[in-house]
N, C-alpha and C positions, 0 to 999 in steps of 0.2 A: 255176722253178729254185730262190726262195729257198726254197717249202716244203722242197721236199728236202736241204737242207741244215740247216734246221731240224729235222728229224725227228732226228738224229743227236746234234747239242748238247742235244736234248730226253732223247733217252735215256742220254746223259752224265751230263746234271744229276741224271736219277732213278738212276742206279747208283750218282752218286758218293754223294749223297743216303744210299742204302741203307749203304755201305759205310761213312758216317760213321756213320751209326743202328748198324751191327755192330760199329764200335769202339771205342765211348763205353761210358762208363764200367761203368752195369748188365748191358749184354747181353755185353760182354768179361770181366767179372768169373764171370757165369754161364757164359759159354764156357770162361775158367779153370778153374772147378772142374769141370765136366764131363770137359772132358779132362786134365788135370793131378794126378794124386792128389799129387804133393807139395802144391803151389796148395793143395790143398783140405785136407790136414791144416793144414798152415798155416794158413789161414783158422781150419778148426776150433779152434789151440789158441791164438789171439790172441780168441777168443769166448770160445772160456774162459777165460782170462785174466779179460778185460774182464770175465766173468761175477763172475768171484772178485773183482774188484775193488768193483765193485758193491755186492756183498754185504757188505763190509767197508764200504766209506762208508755205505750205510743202516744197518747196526749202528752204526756210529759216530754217527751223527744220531740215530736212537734213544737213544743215553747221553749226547747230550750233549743233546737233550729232559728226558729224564730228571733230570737233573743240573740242568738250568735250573728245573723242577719241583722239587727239592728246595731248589734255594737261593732259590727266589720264600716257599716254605713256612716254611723257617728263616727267612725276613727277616719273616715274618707274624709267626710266634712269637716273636722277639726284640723288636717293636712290642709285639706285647703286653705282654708281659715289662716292658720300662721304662715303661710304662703303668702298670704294677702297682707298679712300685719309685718313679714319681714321687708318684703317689697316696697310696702308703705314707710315702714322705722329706714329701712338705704336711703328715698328720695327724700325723706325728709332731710334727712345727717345730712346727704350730698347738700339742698339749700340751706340746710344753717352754716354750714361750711364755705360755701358760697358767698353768704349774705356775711359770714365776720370777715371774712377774707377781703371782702369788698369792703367794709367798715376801717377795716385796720389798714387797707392800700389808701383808703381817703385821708385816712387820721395821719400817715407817715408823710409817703410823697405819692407823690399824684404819677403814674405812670409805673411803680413798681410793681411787681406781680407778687402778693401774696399770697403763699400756700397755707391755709388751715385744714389739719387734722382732727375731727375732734375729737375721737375716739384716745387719740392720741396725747390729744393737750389733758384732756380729763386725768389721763393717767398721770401726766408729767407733775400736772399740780394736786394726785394725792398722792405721790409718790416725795414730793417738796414736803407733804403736810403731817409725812410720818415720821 
């Protein structure tokens, strides 16, 4: 007697079973648009939407790659650049250093070695001037 009653809940289980599997989420949505032509424009123009939006954020990623490439490149070239302008601002200091050094050995005595700092003198005399 329990079989036979069992046989019954057994096939309860696997219907309802089924009926869950046909109402969840992929096979009701594919059911949708099978029979729904509104459903399925719908679908179709939220796709394309989503499509069109897509396509906008990777061009946007693309330019702002892009943009990040040129501003790594401008920061390479402006390195360079003060590179060149510091190298330049040293040899020049070293020849005006040079050249008053040489000014001020002639003005003194002829034969003494003088040293000019400039960096140095600059400070002295606004450090005198405060």
């Amino acid at each position: 007697a329990s079989g036979a009653h069992a046989a019954p809940a057994m096939h309860a289980d696997a219907v309802q079973a089924a009926l869950d599997a046909l109402s969840g989420g992929t096979c009701r949505d594919l059911l949708l648009i099978k029979t729904s032509r509104r459903y399925a424009k719908r679908l179709a123009s939220a796709l394309t939407a989503q499509g069109g939006q897509e396509k906008r954020l990777l061009t946007q990623s693309e330019d702002a790659q892009d943009r990040r490439r040129d501003a790594l490149s401008r920061r390479e070239e402006a390195r360079e650049k003060l590179a060149a302008a510091q190298k330049r601002g040293s040899e020049r200091q070293v020849f005006l250093e040079k050249a008053i050094a040489s000014m001020l050995a002639s003005i003194t005595r002829s034969g003494v070695n003088v040293t000019v700092r400039l960096v140095g003198e600059i400070r002295t005399a606004l450090e005198s001037a405060s």
